[in-house]
C-alpha positions as CSV (number, residue, x, y, z in Angstrom):
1,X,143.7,63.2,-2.8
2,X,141.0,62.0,-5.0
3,X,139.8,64.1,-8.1
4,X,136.0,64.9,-8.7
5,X,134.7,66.0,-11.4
6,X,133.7,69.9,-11.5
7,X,130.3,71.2,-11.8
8,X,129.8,74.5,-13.6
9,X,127.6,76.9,-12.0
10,X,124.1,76.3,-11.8
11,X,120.6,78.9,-10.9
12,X,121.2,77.8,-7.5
13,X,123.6,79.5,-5.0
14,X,122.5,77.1,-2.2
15,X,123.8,73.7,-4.7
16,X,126.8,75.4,-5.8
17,X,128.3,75.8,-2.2
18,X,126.8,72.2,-1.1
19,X,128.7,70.9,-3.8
20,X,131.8,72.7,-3.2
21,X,131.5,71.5,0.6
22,X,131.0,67.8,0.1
23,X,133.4,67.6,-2.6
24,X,135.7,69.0,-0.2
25,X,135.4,67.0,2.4
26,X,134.9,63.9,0.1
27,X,139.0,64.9,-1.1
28,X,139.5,64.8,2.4
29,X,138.6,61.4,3.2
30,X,135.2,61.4,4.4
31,X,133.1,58.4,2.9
32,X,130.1,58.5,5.0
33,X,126.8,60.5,4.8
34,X,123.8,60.2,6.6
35,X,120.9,62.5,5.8
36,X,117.5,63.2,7.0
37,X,115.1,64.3,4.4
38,X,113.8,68.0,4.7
39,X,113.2,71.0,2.4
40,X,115.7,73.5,3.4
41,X,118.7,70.7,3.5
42,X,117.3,69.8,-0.7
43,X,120.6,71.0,-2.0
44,X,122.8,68.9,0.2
45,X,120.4,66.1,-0.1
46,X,120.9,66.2,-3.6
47,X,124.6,67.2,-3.9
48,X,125.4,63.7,-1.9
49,X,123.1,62.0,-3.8
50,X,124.9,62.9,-6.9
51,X,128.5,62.5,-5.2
52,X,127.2,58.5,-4.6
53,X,126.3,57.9,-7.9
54,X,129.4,58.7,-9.5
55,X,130.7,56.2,-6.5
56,X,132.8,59.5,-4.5
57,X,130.7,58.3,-1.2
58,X,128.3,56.4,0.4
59,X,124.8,57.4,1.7
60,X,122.8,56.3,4.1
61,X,119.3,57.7,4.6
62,X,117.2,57.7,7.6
63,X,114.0,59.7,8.4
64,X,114.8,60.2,12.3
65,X,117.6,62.5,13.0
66,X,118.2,61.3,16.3
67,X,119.1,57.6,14.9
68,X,121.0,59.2,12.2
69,X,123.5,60.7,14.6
70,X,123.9,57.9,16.2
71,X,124.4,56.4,13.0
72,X,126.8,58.7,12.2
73,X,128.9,57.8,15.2
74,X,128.9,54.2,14.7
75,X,130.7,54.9,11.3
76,X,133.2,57.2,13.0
77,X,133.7,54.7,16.1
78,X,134.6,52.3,13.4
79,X,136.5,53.6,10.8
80,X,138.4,56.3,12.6
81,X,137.0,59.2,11.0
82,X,133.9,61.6,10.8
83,X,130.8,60.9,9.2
84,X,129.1,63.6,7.8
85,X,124.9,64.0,9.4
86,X,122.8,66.4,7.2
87,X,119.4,67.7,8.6
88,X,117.0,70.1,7.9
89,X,116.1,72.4,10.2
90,X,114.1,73.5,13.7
91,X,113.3,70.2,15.8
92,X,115.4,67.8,13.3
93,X,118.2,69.7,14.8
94,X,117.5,69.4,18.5
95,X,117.0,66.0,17.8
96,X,121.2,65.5,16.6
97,X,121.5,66.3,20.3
98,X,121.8,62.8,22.1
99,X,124.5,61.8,20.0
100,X,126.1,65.0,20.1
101,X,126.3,64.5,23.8
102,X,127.8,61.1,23.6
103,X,130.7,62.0,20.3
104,X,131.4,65.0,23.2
105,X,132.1,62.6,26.4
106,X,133.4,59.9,24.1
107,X,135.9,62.1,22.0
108,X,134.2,60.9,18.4
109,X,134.9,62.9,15.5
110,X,131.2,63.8,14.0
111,X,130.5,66.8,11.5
112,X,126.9,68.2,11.6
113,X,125.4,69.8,8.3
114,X,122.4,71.9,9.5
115,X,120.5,73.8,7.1
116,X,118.9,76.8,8.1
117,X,117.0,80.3,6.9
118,X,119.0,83.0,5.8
119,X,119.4,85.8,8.4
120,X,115.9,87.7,7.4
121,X,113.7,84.8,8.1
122,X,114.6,84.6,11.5
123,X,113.1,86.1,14.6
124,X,110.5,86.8,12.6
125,X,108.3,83.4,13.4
126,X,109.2,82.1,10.1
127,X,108.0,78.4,10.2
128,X,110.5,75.7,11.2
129,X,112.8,78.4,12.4
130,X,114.7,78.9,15.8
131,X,118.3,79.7,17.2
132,X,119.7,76.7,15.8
133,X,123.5,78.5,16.6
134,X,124.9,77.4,19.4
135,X,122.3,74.8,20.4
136,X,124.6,72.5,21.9
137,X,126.4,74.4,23.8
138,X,129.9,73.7,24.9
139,X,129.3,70.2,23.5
140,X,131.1,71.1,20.0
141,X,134.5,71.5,19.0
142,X,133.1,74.6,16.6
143,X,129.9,75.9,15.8
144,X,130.0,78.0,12.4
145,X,127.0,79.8,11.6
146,X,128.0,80.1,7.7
147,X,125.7,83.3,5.9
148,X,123.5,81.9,3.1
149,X,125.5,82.2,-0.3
150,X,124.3,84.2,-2.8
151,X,126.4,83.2,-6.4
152,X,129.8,84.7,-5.5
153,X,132.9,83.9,-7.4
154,X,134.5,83.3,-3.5
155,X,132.2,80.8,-2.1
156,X,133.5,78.0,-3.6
157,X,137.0,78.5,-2.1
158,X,134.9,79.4,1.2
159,X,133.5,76.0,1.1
160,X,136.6,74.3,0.5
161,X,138.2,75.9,3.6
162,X,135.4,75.3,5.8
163,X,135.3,71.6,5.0
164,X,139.5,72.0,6.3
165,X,138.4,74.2,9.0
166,X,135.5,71.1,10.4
167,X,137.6,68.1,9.9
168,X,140.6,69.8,12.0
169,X,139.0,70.6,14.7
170,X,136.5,67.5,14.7
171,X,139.6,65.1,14.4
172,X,141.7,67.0,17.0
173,X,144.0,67.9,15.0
174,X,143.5,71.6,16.0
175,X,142.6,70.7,19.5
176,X,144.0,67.4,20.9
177,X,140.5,67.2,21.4
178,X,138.2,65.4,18.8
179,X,134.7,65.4,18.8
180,X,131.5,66.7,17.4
181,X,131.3,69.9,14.9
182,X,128.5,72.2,14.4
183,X,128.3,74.0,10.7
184,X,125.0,75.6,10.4
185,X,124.5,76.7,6.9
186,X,122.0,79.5,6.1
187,X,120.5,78.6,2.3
188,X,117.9,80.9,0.4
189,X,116.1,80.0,-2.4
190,X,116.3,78.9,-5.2
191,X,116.7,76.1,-2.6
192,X,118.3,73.5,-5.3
193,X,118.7,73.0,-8.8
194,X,119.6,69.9,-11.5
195,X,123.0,69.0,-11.4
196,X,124.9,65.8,-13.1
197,X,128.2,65.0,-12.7
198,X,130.6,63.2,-15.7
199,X,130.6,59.7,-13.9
200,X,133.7,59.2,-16.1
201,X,135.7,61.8,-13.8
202,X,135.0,60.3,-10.8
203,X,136.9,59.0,-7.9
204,X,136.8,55.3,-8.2
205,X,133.7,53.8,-6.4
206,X,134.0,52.8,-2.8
207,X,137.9,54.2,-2.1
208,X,139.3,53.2,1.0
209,X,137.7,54.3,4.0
210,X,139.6,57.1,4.9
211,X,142.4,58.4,2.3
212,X,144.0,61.1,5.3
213,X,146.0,58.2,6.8
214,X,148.2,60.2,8.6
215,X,145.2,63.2,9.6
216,X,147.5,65.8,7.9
217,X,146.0,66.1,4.5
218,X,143.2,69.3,5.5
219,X,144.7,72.2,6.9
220,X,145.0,73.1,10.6
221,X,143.8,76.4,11.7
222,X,145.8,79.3,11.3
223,X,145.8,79.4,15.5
224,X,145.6,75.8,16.5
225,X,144.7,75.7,20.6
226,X,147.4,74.0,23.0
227,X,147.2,72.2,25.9
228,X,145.3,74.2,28.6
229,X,146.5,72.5,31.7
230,X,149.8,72.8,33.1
231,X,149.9,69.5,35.1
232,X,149.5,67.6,31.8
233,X,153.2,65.8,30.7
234,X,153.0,64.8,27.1
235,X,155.4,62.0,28.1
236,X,155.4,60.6,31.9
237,X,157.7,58.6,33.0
238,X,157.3,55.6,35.4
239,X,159.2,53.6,37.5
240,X,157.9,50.0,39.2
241,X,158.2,51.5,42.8
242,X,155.1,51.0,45.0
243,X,151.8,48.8,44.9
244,X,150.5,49.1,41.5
245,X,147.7,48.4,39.4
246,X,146.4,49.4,35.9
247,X,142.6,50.4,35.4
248,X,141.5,50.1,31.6
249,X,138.1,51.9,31.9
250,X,136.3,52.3,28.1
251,X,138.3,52.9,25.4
252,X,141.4,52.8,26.9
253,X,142.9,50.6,24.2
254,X,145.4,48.4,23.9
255,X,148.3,50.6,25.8
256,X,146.9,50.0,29.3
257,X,147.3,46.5,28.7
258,X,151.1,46.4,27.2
259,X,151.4,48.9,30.5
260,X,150.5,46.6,32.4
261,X,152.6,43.8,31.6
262,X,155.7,45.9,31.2
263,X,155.6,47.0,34.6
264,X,154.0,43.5,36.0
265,X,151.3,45.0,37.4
266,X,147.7,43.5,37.5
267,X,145.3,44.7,34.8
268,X,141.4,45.9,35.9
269,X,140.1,45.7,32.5
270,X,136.5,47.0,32.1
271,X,134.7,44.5,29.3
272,X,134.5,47.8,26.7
273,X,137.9,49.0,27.3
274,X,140.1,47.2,24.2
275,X,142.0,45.9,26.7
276,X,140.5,43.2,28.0
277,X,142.7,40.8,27.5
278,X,146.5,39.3,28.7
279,X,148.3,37.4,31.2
280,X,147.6,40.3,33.9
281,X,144.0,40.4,33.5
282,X,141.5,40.6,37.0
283,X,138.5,40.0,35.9
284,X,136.8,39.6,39.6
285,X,138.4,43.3,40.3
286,X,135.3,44.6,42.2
287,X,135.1,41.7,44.7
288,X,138.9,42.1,45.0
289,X,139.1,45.9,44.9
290,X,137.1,45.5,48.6
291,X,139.2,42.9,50.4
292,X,141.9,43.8,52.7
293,X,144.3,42.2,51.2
294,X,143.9,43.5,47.5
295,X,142.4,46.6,47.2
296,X,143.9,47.8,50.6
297,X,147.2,47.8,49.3
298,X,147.4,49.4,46.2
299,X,149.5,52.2,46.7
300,X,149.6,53.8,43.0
301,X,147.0,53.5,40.6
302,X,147.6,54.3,36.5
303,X,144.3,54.7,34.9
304,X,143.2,54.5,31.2
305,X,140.2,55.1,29.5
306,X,136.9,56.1,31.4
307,X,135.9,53.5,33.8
308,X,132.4,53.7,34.4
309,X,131.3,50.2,34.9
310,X,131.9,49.6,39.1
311,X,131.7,52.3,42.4
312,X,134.8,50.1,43.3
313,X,137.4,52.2,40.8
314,X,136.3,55.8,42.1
315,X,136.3,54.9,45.5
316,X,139.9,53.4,45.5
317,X,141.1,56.4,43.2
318,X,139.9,59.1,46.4
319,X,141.2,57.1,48.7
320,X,144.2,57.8,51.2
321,X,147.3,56.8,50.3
322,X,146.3,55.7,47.0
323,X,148.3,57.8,44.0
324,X,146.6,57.8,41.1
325,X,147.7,58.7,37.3
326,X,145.6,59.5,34.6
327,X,146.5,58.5,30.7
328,X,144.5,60.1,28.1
329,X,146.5,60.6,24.5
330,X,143.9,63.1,23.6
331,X,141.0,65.3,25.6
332,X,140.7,68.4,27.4
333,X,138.5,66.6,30.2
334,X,140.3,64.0,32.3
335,X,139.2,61.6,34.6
336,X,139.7,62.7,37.9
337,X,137.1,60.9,40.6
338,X,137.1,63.7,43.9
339,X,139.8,65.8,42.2
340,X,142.4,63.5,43.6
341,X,144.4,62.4,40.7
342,X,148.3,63.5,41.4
343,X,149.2,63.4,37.9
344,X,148.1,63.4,34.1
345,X,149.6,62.4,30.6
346,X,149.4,62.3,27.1
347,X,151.3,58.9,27.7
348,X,153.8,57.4,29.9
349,X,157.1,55.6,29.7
350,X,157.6,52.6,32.0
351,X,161.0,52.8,32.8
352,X,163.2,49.3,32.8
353,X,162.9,47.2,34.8
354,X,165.7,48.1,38.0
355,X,168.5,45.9,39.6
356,X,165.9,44.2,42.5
357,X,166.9,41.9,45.7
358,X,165.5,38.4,45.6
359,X,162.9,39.4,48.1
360,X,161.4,42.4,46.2
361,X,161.8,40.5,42.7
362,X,159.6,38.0,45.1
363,X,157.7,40.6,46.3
364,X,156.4,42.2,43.0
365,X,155.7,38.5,41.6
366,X,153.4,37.8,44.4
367,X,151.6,41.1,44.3
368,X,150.7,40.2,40.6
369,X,150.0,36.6,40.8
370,X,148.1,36.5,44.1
371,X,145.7,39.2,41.9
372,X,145.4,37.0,38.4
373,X,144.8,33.9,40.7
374,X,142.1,34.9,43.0
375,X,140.7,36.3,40.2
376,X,140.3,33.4,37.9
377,X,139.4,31.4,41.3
378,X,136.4,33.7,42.0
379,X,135.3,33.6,38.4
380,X,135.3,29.7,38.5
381,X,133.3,29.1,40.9
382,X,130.4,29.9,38.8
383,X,131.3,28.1,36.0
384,X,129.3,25.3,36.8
385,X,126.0,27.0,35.0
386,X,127.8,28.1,32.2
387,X,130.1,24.7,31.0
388,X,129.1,21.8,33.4
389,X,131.8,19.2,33.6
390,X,131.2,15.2,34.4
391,X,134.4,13.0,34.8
392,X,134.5,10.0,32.5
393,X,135.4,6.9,34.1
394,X,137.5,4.4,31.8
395,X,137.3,1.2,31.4
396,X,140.0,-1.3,31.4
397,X,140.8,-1.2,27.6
398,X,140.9,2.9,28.3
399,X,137.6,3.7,26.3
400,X,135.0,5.3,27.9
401,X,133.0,3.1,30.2
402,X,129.2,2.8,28.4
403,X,127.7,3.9,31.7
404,X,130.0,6.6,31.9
405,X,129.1,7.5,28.1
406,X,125.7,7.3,29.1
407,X,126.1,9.5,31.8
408,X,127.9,11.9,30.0
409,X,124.9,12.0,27.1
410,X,122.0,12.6,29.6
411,X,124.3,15.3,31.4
412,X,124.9,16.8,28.2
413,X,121.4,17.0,27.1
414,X,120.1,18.2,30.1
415,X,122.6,21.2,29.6
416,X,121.5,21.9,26.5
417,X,118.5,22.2,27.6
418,X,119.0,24.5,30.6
419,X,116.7,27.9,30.5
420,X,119.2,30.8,29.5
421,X,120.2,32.6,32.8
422,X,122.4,36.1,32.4
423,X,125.6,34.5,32.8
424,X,125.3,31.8,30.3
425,X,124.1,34.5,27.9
426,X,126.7,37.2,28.3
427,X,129.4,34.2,28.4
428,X,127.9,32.6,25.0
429,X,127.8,36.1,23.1
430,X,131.6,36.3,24.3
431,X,132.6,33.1,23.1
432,X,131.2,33.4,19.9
433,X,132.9,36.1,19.0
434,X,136.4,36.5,17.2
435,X,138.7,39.3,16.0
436,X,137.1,39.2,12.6
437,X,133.3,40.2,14.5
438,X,132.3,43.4,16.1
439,X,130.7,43.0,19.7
440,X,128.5,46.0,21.1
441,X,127.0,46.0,24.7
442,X,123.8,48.3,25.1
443,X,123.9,50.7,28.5
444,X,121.6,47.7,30.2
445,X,122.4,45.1,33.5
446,X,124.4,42.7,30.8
447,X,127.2,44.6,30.3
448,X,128.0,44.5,33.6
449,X,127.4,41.2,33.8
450,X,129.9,40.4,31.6
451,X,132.6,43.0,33.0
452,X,132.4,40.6,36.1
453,X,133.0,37.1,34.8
454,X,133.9,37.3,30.8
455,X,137.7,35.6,30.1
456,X,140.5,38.1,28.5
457,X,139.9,38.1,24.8
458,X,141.3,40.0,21.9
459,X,137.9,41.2,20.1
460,X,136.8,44.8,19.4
461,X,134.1,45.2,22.1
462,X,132.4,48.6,21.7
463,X,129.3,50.7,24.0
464,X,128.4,54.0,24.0
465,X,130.0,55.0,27.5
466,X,130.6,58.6,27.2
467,X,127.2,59.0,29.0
468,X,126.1,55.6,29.6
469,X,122.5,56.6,28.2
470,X,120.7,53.6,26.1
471,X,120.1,55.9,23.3
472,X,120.7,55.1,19.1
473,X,122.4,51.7,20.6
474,X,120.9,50.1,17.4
475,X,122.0,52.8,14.9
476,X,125.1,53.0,16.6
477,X,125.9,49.5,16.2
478,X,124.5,49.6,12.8
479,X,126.9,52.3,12.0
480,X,129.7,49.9,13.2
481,X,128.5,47.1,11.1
482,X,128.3,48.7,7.5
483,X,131.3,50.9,8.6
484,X,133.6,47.6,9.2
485,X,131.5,45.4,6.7
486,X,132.6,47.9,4.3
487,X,133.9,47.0,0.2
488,X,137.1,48.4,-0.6
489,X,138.5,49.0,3.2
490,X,142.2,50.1,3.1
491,X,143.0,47.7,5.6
492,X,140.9,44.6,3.2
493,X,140.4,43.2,6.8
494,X,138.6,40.2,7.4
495,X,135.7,42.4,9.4
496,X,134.4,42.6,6.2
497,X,133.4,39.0,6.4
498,X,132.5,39.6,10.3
499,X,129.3,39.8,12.3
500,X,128.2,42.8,14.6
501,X,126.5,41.4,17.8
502,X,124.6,43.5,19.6
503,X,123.9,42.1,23.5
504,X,121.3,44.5,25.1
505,X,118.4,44.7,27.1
506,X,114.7,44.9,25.7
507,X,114.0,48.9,27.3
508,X,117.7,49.7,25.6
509,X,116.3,47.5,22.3
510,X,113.0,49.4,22.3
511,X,114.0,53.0,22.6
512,X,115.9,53.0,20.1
513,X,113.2,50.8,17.6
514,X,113.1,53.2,15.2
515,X,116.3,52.6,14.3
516,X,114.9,49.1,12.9
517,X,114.2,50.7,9.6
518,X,116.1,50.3,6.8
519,X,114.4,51.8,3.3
520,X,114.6,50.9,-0.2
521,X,118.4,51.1,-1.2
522,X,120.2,50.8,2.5
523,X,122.6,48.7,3.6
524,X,121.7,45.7,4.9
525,X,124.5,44.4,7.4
526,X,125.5,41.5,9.1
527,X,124.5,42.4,12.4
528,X,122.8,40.3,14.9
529,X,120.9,42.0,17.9
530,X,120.6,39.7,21.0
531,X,117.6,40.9,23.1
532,X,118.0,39.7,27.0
533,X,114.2,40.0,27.6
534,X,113.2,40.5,31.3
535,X,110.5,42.3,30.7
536,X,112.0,45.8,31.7
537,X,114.5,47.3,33.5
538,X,115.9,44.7,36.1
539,X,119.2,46.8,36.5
540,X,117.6,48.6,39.1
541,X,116.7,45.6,41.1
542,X,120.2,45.6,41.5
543,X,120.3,48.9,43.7
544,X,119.8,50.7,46.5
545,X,116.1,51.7,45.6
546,X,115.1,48.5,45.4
547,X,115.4,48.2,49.1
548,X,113.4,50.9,50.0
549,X,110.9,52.1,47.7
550,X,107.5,50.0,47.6
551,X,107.5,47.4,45.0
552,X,104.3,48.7,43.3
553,X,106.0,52.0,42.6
554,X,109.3,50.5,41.9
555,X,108.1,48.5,39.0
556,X,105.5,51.7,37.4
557,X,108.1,54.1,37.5
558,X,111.6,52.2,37.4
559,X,111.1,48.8,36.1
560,X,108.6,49.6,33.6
561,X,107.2,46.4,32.8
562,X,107.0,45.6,29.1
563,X,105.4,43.1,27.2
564,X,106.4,43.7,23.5
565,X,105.6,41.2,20.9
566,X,109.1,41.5,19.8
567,X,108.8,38.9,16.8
568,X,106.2,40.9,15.3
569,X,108.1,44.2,15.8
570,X,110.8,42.6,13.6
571,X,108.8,41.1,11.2
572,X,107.0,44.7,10.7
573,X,110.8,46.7,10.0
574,X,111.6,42.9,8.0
575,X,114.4,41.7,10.3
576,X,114.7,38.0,11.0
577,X,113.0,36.7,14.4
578,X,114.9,33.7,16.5
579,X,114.0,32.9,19.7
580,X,116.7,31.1,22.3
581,X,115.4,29.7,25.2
582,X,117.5,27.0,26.1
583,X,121.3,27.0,26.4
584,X,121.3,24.7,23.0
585,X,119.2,26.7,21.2
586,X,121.1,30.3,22.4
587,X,124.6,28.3,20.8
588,X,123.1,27.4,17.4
589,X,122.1,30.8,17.1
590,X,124.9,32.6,17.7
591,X,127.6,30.0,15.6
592,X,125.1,30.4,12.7
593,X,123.6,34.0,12.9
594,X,121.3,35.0,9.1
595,X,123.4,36.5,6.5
596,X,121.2,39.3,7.2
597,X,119.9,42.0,10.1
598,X,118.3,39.7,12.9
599,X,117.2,39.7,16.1
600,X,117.5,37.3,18.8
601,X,115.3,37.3,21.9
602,X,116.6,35.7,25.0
603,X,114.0,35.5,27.5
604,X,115.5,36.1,31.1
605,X,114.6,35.6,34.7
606,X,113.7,39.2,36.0
């Protein structure tokens, strides 16, 4: 682990442990801090300061605590390992809470550094103070409400373990079940003092990202928590047997997809769910999922991930007949749609491939390939607004005929031309991106639109999904950005010369606005954020409301209608403006996105 300079002891109880802590976890790997500003959290605030000077970490400062969570998960979504938040306390707290929620569904390791009076300041109206223990419930891995230090030759070592204590149980490593961690340090003035570090003893600037490769460098509780659920197998194995199918729902990863394809099973592949890719892929699956002949006859179903992008999934998974499996290497909730899944695993085993007669080796081809190739058929036949095609006739020397040229220029042109419609937008951001890029789909009507008809492709394809909401989208993705934009990655990947798209919807873009600002000093990544403007929320046009409740109330109190000048809104927070109305003009911009943050407003059909 890295060494860091030592600090002698200063007036200040309250810097002396902050120090001790962050240098701690900074040994530990962590390399990302975001903090709020706020009186109560100075010594933290200044401890990290100091820690990124000397070049032992990176900070990132934001004045809204709820984007600064977010924030925080976008690094750990990223890079694989906690970010640090810092806030002050009363309502900066509460406001961590969002996120909190979402690094809980979603499994995210995230390590929350509230400050907050010492124990005879409270219940006693003391301003900015409430019960800030415990505030989010069951939500945390660990809450530690850590008494206010007062100079003791023990503290430090306290610190220390309590940075081991966090990252274990906010990593899993304790648990099987990473997520978000609560320390809520008490701190009583002197609230900080001057302290300098000997830049000469410090870690080298910008280490890798995470120096705990292997998650074993901190130390595990003393008790760690097993597995609480009997029916859990850490290994399952699986034979090719009856009707199956594989359902990658978010962050299933890569696994569902080799699954897949050693069993020869088709692959339902949600857009988000790293496994959207392969020979076995389905895109259509909802359509199919429906039809008699597909989603009828699946008798077993192995599911990954937490699908959360079609009704079609869920309702197969309770029906009749149909047994399902559930694959989750880590988390203590599963997925488990009517309490009808027969089985659950850490991870499973497909067993080889058994001695089959010609008819069921006929039999298990068909089942696949009748899947991939409706699929692909249903997909294609709206291709036609997204890539038109006109057959060139040749001539008798075998060029081109110049009619047919001609032809083929005034086609052309007029495609460029074309007003952007939702498919040809969620179908351009798709093809422009690569391996090297990060993709991130807001909780709005697009992503689903690209679930349905987006081709398998190999590209890290994030959303927050743990509760679907549309909040901290922007800091989230701006979290991703930096965190895979990164100098000095252990992996030197070529992210680093990546862009992060961001495809969302203007109310998803809005609410989280704030998240726009960048001060003095910040990062300023390579992200692009594509806007599909419809003027509010068109996603529930899409359901059963819109059938029955009166339009005039439908639009006040569901659609919101919206009419932001959104080229102004980035020139205020100094982000570059492009706007794509045309399918020529949305394919320059996204093959040559600014070096720097941009937007990109899409107007849309509602």
């Amino acid at each position: 682990m890295p060494e860091l300079p030592r600090m002698s002891q200063s007036d200040s109880p309250a810097t002396d442990f902050s120090f001790a802590l962050l240098s701690e976890f900074v040994r530990l790997g962590v390399r990302h801090v975001v903090l709020c500003p706020g009186s109560r959290s100075q010594a933290l605030a200044l401890a990290a300061a100091e820690l990124e000077r000397v070049g032992a970490l990176r900070l990132h400062v934001r004045i809204d605590e709820r984007g600064a969570a977010f924030l925080g998960l976008g690094f750990a979504i990223e890079t694989g390992f906690p970010a640090l938040v810092v806030t002050t306390s009363g309502t900066a707290v509460a406001n961590l809470h969002p996120a909190v929620l979402e690094a809980h569904h979603s499994g995210v390791p995230l390590v929350l550094l509230t400050a907050d009076r010492p124990a005879e300041l409270r219940g006693i109206r003391s301003n900015q103070t409430t019960a800030q223990p415990g505030l989010f419930g069951d939500a945390v891995r660990l809450c530690e409400d850590v008494p206010a230090p007062q100079g003791g030759d023990a503290e430090s070592e306290a610190a220390t373990d309590l940075a081991h204590l966090a990252l274990a149980f906010a990593t899993g490593l304790a648990t099987l079940d990473p997520g978000p961690v609560h320390l809520n340090l008490a701190l009583r003035e002197p609230l900080s003092a001057a302290v300098t570090l000997d830049a000469a003893r410090a870690v080298p600037a910008m280490l890798a990202e995470a120096v705990v490769a292997d998650g074993m460098a901190f130390r595990a509780p003393a008790v760690c928590v097993g597995e609480r659920d009997d029916r859990v197998a850490s290994v399952l194995p699986i034979g090719h047997g009856p009707r199956t199918i594989v359902v990658a729902g978010h962050g299933a990863g890569a696994e569902a997809e080799a699954t897949a394809r050693a069993g020869g099973w088709p692959l339902l592949a949600e857009v988000s769910s790293g496994a959207h890719f392969g020979p076995n892929l389905v895109v259509a699956y909802r359509g199919l999922l429906g039809d008699a002949d597909f989603g009828a006859r699946v008798e077993r179903a192995i599911v990954f991930g937490h699908p959360t992008l079609s009704r079609e999934v869920p309702a197969l998974l309770q029906r009749d007949g149909v047994e399902t499996v559930v694959v989750s290497p880590t988390g203590d909730e599963w997925f488990n749609p009517g309490h009808r899944a027969q089985a659950f695993a850490r991870r499973i085993d497909v067993l080889p491939l058994p001695r089959r007669s010609i008819e069921e080796e006929r039999e298990a081809r068909t089942w696949l390939g009748r899947w991939v190739t409706s699929s692909r058929n249903l997909v294609d036949a709206g291709l036609p607004e997204v890539s038109p095609f006109v057959p060139t006739r040749l001539g008798l020397d075998g060029k081109p005929e110049l009619s047919a040229q001609r032809e083929y220029v005034r086609t052309e042109l007029a495609a460029l031309r074309t007003p952007v419609t939702r498919r040809m937008l969620v179908d351009a951001v798709w093809r422009a991106s690569w391996p090297h890029d990060r993709l991130v789909f807001g909780a709005s009507r697009l992503i689903r639109d690209a679930d349905r008809v987006v081709p398998g492709k190999r590209i890290l394809a994030h959303a927050n999904r743990g509760l679907a909401g549309i909040d901290g989208t922007v800091a989230t993705a701006l979290g991703i950005a930096i965190g895979s934009q990164a100098p000095g990655r252990a992996d030197a990947a070529p992210s680093a010369r990546g862009t992060t798209r961001v495809l969302l919807g203007d109310l998803t873009f809005l609410h989280d606005a704030g998240s726009l600002l960048l001060g003095a000093g910040e990062s300023r990544p390579r992200i692009q954020l594509v806007v599909g403007n419809d003027g509010g929320g068109t996603i529930f046009d899409a359901l059963e409301v819109a059938g029955t409740a009166p339009r005039a109330a439908l639009d006040r109190v569901l659609y919101t209608p919206q009419a932001v000048d959104l080229a102004a809104l980035a020139a205020a927070y100094g982000w570059e403006y492009a706007l794509a109305e045309t399918r020529g003009e949305l394919d320059d911009a996204l093959t040559s996105p600014p070096p720097s943050p941009s937007i990109l407003e899409v107007p849309l059909p509602r």
